[in-house]
ZAGUVEX-474199 format. One record per residue (C-alpha): residue in one letter; residue number from 1; x, y, z. Coordinates in pm, 1 decimal, always signed. Example, Ala and Ser with C-alpha at 12.3 -4.5 7.8 and 13.67 -1.06 7.14 Angstrom:
BEGIN
aa=a i=1 u=+1230.0 v=-450.0 w=+780.0
aa=s i=2 u=+1367.0 v=-106.0 w=+714.0
This chain:
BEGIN
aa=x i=1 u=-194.1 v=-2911.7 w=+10944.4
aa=x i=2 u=-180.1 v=-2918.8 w=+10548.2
aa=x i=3 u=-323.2 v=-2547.2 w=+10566.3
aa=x i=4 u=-6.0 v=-2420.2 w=+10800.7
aa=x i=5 u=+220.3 v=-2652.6 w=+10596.7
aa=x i=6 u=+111.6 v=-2444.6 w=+10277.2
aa=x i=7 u=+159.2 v=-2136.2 w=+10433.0
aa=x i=8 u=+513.8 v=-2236.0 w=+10556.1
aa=x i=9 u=+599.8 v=-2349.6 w=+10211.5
aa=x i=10 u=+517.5 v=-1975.5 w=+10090.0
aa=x i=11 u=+715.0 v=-1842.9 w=+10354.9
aa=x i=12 u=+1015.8 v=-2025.1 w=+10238.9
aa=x i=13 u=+932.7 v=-1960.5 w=+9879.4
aa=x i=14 u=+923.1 v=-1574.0 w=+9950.4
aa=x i=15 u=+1271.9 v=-1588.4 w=+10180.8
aa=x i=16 u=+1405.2 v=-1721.9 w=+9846.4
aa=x i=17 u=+1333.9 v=-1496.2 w=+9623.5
aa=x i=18 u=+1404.8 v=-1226.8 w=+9863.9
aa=x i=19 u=+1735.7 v=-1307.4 w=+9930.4
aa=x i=20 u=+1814.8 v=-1400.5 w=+9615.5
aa=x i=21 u=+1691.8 v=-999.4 w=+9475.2
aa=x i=22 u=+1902.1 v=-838.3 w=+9858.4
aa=x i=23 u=+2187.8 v=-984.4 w=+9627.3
aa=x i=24 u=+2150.8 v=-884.8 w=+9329.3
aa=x i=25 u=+2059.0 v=-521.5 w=+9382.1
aa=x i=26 u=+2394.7 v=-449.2 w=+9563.6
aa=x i=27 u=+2593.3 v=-593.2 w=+9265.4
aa=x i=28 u=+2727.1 v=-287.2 w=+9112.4
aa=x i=29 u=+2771.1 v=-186.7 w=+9519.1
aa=x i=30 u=+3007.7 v=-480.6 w=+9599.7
aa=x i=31 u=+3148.2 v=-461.7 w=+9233.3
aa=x i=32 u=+3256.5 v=-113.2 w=+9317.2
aa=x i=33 u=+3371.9 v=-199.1 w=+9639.7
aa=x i=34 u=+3644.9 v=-455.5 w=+9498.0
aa=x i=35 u=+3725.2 v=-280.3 w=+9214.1
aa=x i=36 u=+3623.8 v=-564.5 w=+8993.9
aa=x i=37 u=+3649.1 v=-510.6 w=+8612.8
aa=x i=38 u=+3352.7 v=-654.4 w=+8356.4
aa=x i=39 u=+3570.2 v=-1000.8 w=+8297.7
aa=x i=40 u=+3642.2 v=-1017.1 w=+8669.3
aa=x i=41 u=+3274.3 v=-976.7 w=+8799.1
aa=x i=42 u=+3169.3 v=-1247.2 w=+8524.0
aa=x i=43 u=+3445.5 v=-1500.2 w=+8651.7
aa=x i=44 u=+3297.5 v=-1432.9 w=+9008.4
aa=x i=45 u=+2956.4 v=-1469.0 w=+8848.2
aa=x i=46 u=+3038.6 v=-1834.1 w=+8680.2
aa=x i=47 u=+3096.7 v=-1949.5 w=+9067.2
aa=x i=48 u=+2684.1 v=-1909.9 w=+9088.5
aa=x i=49 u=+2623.7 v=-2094.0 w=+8794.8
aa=x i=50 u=+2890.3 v=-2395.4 w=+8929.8
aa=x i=51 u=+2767.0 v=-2419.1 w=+9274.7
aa=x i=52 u=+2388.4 v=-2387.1 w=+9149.9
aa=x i=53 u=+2485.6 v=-2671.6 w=+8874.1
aa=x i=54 u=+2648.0 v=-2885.4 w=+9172.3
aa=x i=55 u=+2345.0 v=-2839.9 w=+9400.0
aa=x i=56 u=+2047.3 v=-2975.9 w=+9159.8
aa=x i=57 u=+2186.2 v=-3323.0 w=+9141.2
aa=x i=58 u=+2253.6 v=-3306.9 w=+9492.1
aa=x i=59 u=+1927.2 v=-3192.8 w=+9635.5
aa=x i=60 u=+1742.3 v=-3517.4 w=+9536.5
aa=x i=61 u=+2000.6 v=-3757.5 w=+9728.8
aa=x i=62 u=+1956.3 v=-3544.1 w=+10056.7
aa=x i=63 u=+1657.1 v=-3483.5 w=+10017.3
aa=x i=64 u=+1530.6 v=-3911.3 w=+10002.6
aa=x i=65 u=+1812.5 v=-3971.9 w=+10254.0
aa=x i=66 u=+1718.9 v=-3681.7 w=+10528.6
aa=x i=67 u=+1359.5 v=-3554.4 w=+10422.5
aa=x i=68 u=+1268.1 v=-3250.7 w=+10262.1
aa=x i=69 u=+1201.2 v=-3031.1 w=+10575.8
aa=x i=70 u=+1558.4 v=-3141.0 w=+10735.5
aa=x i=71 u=+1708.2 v=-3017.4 w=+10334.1
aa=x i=72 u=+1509.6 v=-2677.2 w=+10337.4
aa=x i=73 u=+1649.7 v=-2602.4 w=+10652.1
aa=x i=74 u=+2002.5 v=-2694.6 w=+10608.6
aa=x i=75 u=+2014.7 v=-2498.7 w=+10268.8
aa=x i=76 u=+1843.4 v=-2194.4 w=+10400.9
aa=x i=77 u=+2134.0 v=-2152.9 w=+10645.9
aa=x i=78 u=+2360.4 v=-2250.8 w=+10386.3
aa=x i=79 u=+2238.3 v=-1959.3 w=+10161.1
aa=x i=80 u=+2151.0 v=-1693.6 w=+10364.3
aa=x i=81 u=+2485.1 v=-1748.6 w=+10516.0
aa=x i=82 u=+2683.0 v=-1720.4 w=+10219.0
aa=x i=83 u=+2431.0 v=-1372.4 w=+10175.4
aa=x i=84 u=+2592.2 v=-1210.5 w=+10468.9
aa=x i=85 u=+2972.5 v=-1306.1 w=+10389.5
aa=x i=86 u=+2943.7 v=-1159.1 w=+9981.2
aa=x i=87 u=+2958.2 v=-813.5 w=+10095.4
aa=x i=88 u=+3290.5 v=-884.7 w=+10322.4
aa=x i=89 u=+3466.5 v=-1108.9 w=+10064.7
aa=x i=90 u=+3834.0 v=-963.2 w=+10103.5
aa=x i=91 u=+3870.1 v=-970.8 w=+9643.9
aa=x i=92 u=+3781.2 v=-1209.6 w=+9350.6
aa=x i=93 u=+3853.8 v=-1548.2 w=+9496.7
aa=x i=94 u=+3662.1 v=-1472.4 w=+9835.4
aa=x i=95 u=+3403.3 v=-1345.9 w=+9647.1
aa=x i=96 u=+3388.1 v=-1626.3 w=+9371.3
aa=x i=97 u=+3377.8 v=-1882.4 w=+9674.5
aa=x i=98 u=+3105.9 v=-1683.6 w=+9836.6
aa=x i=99 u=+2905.4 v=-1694.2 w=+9503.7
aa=x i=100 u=+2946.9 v=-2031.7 w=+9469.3
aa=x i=101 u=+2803.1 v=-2109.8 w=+9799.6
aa=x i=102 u=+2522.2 v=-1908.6 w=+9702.2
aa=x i=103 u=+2425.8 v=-2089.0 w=+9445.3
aa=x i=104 u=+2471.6 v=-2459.1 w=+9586.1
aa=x i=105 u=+2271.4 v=-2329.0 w=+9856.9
aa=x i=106 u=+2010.5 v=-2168.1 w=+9644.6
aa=x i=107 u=+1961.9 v=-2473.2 w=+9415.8
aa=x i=108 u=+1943.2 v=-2683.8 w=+9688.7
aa=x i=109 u=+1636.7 v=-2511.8 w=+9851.1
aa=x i=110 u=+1507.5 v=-2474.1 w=+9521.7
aa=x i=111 u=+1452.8 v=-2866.3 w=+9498.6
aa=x i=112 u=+1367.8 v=-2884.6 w=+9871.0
aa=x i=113 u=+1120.7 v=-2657.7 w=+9877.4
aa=x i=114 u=+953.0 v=-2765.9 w=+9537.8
aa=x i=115 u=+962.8 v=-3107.5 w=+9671.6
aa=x i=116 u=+779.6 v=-3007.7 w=+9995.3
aa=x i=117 u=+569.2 v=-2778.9 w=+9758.1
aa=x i=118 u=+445.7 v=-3121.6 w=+9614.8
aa=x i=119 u=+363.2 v=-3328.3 w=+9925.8
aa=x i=120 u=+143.6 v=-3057.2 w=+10011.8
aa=x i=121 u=-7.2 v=-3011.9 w=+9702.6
aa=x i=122 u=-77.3 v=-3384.8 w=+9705.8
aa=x i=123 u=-281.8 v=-3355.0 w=+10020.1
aa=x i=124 u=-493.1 v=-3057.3 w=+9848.3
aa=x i=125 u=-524.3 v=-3342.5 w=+9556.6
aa=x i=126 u=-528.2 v=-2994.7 w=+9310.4
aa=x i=127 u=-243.2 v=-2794.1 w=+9157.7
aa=x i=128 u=-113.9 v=-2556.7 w=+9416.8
aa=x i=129 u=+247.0 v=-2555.4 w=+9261.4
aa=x i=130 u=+203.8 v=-2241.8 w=+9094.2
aa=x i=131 u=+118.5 v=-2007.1 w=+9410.8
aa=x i=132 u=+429.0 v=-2074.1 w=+9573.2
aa=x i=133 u=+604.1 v=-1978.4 w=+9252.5
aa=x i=134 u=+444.1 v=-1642.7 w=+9296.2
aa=x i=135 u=+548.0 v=-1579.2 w=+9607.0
aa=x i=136 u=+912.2 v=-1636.9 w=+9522.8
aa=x i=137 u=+836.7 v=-1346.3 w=+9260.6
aa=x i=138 u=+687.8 v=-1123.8 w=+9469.0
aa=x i=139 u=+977.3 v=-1208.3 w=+9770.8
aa=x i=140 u=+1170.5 v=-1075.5 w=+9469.9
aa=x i=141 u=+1014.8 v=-787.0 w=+9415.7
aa=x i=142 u=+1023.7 v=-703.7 w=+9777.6
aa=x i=143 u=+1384.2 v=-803.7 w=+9827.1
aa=x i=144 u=+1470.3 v=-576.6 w=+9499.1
aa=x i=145 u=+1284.4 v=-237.2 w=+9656.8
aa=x i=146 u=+1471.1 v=-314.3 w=+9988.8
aa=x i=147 u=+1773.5 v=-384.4 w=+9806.5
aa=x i=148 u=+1722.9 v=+16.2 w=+9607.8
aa=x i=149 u=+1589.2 v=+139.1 w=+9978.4
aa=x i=150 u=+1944.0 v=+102.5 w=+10093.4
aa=x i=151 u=+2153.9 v=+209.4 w=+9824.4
aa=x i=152 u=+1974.8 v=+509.7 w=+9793.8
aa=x i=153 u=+1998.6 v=+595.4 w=+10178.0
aa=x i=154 u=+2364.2 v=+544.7 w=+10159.9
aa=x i=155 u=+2362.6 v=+168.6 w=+10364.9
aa=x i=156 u=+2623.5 v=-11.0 w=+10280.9
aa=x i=157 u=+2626.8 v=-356.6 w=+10145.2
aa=x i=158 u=+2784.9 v=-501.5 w=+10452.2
aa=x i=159 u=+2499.5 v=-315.5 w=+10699.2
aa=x i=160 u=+2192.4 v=-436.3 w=+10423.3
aa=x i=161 u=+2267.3 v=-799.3 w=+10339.7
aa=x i=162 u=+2387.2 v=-889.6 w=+10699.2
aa=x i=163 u=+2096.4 v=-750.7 w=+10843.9
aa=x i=164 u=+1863.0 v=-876.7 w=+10548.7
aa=x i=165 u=+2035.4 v=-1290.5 w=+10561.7
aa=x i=166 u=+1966.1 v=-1252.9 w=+10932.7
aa=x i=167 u=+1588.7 v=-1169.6 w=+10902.4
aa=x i=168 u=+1531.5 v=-1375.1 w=+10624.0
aa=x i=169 u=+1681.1 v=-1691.2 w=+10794.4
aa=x i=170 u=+1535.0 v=-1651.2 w=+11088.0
aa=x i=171 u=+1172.8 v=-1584.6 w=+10922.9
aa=x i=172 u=+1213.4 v=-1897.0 w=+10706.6
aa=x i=173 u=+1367.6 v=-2107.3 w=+10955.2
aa=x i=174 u=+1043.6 v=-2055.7 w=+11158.4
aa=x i=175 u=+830.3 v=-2117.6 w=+10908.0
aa=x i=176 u=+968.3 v=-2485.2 w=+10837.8
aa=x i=177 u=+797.1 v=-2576.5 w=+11202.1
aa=x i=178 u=+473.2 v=-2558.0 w=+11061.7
aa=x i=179 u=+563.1 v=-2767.9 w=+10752.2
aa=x i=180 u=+477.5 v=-3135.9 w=+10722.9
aa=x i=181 u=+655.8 v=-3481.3 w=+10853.4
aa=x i=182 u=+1033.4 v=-3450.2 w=+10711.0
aa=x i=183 u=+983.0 v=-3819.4 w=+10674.5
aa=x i=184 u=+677.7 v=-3787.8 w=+10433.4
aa=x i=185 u=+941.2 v=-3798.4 w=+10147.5
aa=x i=186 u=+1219.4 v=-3978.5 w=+10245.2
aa=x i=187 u=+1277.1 v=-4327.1 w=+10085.2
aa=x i=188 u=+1562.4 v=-4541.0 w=+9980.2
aa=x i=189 u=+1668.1 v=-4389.7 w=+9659.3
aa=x i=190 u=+2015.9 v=-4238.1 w=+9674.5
aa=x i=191 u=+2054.9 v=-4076.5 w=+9322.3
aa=x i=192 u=+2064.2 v=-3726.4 w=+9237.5
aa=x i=193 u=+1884.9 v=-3759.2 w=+8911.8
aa=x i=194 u=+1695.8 v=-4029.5 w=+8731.7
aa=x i=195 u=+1740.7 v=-4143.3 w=+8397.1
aa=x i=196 u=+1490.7 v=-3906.9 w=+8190.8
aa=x i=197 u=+1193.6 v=-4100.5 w=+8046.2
aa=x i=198 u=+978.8 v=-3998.9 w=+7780.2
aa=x i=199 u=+788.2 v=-3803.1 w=+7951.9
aa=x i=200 u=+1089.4 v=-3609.0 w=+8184.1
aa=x i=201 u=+1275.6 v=-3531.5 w=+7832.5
aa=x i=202 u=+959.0 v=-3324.8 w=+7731.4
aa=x i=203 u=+908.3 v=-3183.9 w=+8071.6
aa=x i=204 u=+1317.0 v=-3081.3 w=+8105.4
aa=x i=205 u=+1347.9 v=-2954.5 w=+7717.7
aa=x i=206 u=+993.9 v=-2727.1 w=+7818.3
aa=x i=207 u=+1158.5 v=-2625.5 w=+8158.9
aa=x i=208 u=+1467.0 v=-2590.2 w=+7962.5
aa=x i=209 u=+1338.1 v=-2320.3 w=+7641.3
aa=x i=210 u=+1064.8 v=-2132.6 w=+7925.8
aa=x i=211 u=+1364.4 v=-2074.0 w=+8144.4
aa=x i=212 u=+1648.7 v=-2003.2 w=+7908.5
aa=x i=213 u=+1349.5 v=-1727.0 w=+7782.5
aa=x i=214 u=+1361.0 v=-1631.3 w=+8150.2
aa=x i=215 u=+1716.0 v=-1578.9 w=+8179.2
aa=x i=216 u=+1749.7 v=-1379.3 w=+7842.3
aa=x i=217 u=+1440.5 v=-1150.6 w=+8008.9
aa=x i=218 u=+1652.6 v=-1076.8 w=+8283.3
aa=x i=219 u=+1980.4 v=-1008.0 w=+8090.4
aa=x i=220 u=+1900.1 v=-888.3 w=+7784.8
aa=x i=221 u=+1543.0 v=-694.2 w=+7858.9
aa=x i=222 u=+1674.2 v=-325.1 w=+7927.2
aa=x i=223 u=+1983.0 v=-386.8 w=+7738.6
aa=x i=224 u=+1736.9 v=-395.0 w=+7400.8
aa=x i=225 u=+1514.5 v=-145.1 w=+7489.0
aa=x i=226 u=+1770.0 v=+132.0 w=+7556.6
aa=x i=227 u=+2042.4 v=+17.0 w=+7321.5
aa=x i=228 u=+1866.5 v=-172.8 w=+7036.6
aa=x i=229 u=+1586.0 v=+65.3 w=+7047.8
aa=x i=230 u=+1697.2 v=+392.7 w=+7178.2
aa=x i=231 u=+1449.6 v=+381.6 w=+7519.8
aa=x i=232 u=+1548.8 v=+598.2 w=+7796.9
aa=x i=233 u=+1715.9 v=+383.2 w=+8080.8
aa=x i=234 u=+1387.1 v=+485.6 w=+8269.8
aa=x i=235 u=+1164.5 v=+297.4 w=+8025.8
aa=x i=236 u=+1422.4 v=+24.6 w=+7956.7
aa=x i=237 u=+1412.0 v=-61.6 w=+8340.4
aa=x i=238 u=+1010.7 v=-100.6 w=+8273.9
aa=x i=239 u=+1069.8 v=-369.6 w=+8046.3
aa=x i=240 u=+1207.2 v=-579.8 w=+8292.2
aa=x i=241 u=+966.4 v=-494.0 w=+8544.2
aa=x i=242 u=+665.6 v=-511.3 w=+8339.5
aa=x i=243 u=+827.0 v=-913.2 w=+8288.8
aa=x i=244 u=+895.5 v=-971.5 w=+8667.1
aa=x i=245 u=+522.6 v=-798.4 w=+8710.2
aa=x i=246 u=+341.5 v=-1013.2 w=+8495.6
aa=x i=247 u=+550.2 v=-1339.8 w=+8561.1
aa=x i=248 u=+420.0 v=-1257.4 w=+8968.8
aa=x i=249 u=+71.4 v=-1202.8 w=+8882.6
aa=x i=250 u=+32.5 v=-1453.1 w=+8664.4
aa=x i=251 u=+146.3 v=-1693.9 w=+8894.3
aa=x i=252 u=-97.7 v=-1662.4 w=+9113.2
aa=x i=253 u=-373.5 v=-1748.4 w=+8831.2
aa=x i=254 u=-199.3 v=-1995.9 w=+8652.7
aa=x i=255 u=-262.1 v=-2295.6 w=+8934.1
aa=x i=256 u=-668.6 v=-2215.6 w=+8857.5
aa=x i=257 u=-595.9 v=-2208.8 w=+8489.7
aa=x i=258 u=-389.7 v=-2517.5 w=+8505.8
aa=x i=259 u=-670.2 v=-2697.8 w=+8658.5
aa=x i=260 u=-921.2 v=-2518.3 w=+8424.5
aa=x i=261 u=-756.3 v=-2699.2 w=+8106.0
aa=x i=262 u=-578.1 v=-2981.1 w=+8074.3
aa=x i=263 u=-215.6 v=-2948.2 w=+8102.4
aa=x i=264 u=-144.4 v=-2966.2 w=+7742.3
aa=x i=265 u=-353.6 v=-2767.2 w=+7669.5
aa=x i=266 u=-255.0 v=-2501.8 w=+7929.3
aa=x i=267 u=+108.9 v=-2513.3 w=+7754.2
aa=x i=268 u=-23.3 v=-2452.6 w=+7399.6
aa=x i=269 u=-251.9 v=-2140.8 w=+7560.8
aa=x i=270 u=+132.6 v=-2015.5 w=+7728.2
aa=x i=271 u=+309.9 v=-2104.1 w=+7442.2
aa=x i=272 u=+63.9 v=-1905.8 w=+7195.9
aa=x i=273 u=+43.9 v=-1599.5 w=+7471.1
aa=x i=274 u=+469.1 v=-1587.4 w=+7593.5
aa=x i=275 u=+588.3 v=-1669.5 w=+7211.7
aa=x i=276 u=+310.9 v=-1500.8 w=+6985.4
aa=x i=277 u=+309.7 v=-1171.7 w=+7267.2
aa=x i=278 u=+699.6 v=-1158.9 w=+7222.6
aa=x i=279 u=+703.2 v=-1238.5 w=+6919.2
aa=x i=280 u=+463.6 v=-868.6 w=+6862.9
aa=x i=281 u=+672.8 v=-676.8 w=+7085.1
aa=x i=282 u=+976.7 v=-759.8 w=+6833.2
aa=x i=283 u=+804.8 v=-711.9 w=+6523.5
aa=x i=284 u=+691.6 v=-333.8 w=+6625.6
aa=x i=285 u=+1059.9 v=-203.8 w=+6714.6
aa=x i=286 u=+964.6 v=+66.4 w=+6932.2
aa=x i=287 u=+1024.3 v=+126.9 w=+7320.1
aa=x i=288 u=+651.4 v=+51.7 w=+7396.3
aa=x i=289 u=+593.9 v=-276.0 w=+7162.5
aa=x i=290 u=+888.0 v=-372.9 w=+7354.6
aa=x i=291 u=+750.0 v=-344.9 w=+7675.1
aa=x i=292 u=+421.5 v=-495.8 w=+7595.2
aa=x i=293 u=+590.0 v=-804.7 w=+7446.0
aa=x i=294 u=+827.2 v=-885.5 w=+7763.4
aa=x i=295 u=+518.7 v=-848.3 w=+7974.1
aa=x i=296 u=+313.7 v=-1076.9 w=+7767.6
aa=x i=297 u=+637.2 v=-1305.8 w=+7781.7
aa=x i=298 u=+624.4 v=-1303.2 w=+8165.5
aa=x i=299 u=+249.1 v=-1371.4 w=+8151.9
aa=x i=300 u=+273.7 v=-1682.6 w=+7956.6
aa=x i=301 u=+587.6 v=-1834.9 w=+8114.9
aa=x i=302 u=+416.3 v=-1753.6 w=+8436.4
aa=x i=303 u=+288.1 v=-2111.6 w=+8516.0
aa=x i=304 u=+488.6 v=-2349.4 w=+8292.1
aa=x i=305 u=+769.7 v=-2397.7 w=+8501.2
aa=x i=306 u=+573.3 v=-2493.5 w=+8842.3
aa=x i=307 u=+340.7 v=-2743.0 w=+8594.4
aa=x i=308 u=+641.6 v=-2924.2 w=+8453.8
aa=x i=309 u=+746.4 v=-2995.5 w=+8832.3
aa=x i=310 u=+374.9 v=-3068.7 w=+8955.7
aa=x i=311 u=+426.6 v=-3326.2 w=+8635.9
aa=x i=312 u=+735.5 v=-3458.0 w=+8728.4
aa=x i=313 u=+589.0 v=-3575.2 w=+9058.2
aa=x i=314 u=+315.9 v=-3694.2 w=+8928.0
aa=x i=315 u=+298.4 v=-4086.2 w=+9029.5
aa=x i=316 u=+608.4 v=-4184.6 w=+9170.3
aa=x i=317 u=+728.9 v=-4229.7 w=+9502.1
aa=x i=318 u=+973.2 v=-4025.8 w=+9495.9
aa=x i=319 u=+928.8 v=-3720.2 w=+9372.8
aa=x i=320 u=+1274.2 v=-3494.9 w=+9430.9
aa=x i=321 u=+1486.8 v=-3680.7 w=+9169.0
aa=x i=322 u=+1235.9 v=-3661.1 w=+8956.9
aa=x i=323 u=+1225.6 v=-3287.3 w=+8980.1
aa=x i=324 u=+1613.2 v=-3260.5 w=+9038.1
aa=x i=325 u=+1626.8 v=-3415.4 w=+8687.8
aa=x i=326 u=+1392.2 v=-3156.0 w=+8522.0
aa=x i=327 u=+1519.1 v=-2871.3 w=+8712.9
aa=x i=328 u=+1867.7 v=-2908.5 w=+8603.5
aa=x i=329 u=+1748.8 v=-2913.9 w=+8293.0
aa=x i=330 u=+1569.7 v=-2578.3 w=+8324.9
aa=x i=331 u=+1886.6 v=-2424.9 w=+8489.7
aa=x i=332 u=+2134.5 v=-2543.7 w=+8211.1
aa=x i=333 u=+1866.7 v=-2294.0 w=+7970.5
aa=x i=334 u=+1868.0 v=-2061.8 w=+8205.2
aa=x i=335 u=+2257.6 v=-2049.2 w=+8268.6
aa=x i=336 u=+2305.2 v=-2107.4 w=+7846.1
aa=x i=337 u=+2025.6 v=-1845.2 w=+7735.1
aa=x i=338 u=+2238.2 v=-1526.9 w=+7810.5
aa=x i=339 u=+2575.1 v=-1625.2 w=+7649.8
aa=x i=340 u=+2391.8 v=-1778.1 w=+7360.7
aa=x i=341 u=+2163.7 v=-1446.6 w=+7253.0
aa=x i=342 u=+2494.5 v=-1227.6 w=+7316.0
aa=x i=343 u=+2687.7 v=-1460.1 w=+7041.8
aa=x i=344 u=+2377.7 v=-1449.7 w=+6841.0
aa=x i=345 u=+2380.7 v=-1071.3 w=+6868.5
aa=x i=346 u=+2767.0 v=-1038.7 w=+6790.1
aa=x i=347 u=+2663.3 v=-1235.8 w=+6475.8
aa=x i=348 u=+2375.6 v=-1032.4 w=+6365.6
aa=x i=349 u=+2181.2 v=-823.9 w=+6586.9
aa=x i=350 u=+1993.4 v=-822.3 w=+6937.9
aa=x i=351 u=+1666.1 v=-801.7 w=+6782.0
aa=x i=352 u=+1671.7 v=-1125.9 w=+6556.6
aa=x i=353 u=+1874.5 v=-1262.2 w=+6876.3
aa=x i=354 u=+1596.3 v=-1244.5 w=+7048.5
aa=x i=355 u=+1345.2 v=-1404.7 w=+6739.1
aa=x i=356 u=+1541.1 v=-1774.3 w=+6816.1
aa=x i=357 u=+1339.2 v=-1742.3 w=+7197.0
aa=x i=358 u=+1016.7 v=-1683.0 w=+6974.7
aa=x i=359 u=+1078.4 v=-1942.8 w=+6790.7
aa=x i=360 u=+1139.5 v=-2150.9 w=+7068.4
aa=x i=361 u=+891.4 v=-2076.5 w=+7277.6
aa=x i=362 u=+641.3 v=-2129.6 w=+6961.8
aa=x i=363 u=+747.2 v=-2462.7 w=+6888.1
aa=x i=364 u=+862.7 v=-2627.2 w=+7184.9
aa=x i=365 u=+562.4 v=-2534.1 w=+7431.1
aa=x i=366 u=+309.7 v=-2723.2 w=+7152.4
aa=x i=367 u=+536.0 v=-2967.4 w=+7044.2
aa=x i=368 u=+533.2 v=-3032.3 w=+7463.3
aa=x i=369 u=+162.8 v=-3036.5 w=+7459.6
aa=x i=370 u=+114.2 v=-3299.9 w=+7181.9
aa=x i=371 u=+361.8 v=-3506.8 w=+7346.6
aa=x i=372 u=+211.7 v=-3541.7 w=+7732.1
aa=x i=373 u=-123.3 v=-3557.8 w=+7521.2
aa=x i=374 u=-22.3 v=-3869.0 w=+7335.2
aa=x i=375 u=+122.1 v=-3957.6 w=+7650.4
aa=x i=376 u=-176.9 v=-3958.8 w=+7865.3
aa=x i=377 u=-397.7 v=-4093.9 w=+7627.6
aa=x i=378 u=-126.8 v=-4421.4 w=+7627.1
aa=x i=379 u=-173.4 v=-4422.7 w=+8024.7
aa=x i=380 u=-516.0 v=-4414.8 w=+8007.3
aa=x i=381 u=-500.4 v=-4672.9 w=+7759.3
aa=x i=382 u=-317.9 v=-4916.2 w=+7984.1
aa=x i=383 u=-518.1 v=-4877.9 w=+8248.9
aa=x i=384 u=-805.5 v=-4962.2 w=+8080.0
């Protein structure tokens, strides 16, 4: 049972990412389409960020009142639902509604599934976190090439993410038969979010720098390369895929690395590799430093984000408010990151934009591992 249940939790982790990438590939497709201009497609946009902001806080109530199995289920409908109506939104409010059901949907699976992630990764009594993480990637990468299949065929966003939401939900809805009792994490507590503790602040303000990192990578990567650097777009596209490459891989090591070190330990390594990597890539301001240093970024941030939830969990009851709390969190970074390095740019330039993630990532992954050190060593203490 606990061997299916891990494969169904990949499954679902791998729809996710999929469906998430069918989207975003047919952007400039459905942008076209409407005849949206750069402000309108970012209004549009801001719905994702609100209805994945919404969702997070409202994962962890369904989730102890229903079950995580009953929540994954619900929210993949929810999401690759609101996949198939983007490309047939009639203009901007349509399609801002459409977004926004994305994202509740999304970040409500997101907790679900994480949450699910964790019972199962109980029974293993190991770190397993990390592996599903890396199939979300590579359910990323796949929906991404599927996504460029089709738009350079000539399929049109209406024919690709209608047919793609239909398969996807009906792969991951499948998949949720073989995971574990819905009831295994149910309970009586009815809040979104818990009050942080010592030990959640660290774990949300790590989630919270790695991911912001992760959203700059994903906004800002090819951007620096071919503007800031003078890269072909060919070679700017590799610096976001050399991230996305190494983030995948890495992913699937970082669980056995986890377990190899402690977990503070295992942050200072990432912090040292993502910050001190990146940190390179910037100081050599060529095409190729570039691309080495976002790859080295992907590898170290690979496995932080999975720990901190593994963390979270880690003895209570409970565990989905717990990670609802340090996933929202992460999401504000990743939602704030962008915005922030593009006023940062405006200011001064992309290049020492992009230093303030360095010097995030340098002191904020340590300063995490001193912290949960000191932390442990008090548990241990009491228990004693």
């Amino acid at each position: 049972m606990l061997r299916r249940a891990r494969v169904a939790v990949a499954v679902v982790f791998f729809v996710n990412g999929a469906a998430f990438a069918a989207w975003a590939s047919r952007v400039p497709a459905i942008r076209g389409e409407l005849g949206l201009s750069d402000a309108q497609l970012g209004l549009a946009l801001l719905g994702l960020a609100v209805g994945a902001v919404l969702g997070l806080p409202a994962a962890g109530v369904l989730v102890a009142r229903w079950g995580s199995v009953a929540v994954v289920r619900a929210s993949l409908v929810i999401f690759c639902g609101s996949l198939a109506l983007l490309p047939w939104s009639a203009g901007l409010v349509w399609l801002t509604l459409a977004l926004t059901a994305l994202g509740l949907g999304n970040s409500v699976l997101d907790v679900s599934m994480n949450t699910h992630g964790v019972e199962v990764e109980r029974g293993y009594g190991r770190q397993i976190l990390g592996g599903f993480h890396a199939l979300f990637s590579f359910g990323g990468l796949a929906g991404a090439l599927a996504g460029s299949a089709a738009a350079a065929t000539g399929v049109s966003p209406r024919q690709h993410l209608t047919v793609a939401a239909f398969v996807l939900v009906t792969v991951g809805l499948g998949a949720t038969r073989f995971m574990l009792p819905g009831q295994r994490d149910m309970g009586t507590v009815r809040q979104g979010l818990v009050r942080p503790d010592r030990t959640l602040w660290v774990l949300g303000a790590v989630a919270f720098c790695c991911m912001l990192c992760e959203g700059v990578a994903n906004d800002w990567s090819a951007v620096y390369v071919q503007d800031g650097l003078g890269g072909s777009p060919a070679v700017a596209a590799a610096a976001f895929a050399a991230f996305s490459l190494t983030m995948a891989v890495g992913r699937l090591f970082a669980d056995r690395v986890a377990m190899r070190f402690s977990r503070p330990r295992f942050l200072a390594v990432a912090g040292v590799l993502a910050g001190g990597g990146f940190g390179l890539g910037l100081a050599v301001p060529t095409p190729l430093a570039a691309v080495i240093g976002f790859a080295l970024l992907g590898a170290g941030l690979a496995g932080v984000v999975p720990a901190m939830f593994s963390a979270a969990a880690e003895g209570r009851e409970q565990a989905a408010p717990a990670i609802s709390t340090v996933a929202t969190m992460g999401y504000f970074g990743f939602l704030a990151g962008p915005p922030l390095i593009g006023a940062l740019a405006q200011a001064s330039s992309l290049r020492a934009a992009l230093l303030v993630a360095v010097v995030l990532l340098v002191i904020s992954l340590p300063a995490g591992a001193v912290v949960l050190s000191n932390e442990s060593r008090r548990a241990h203490q009491r228990h004693e």
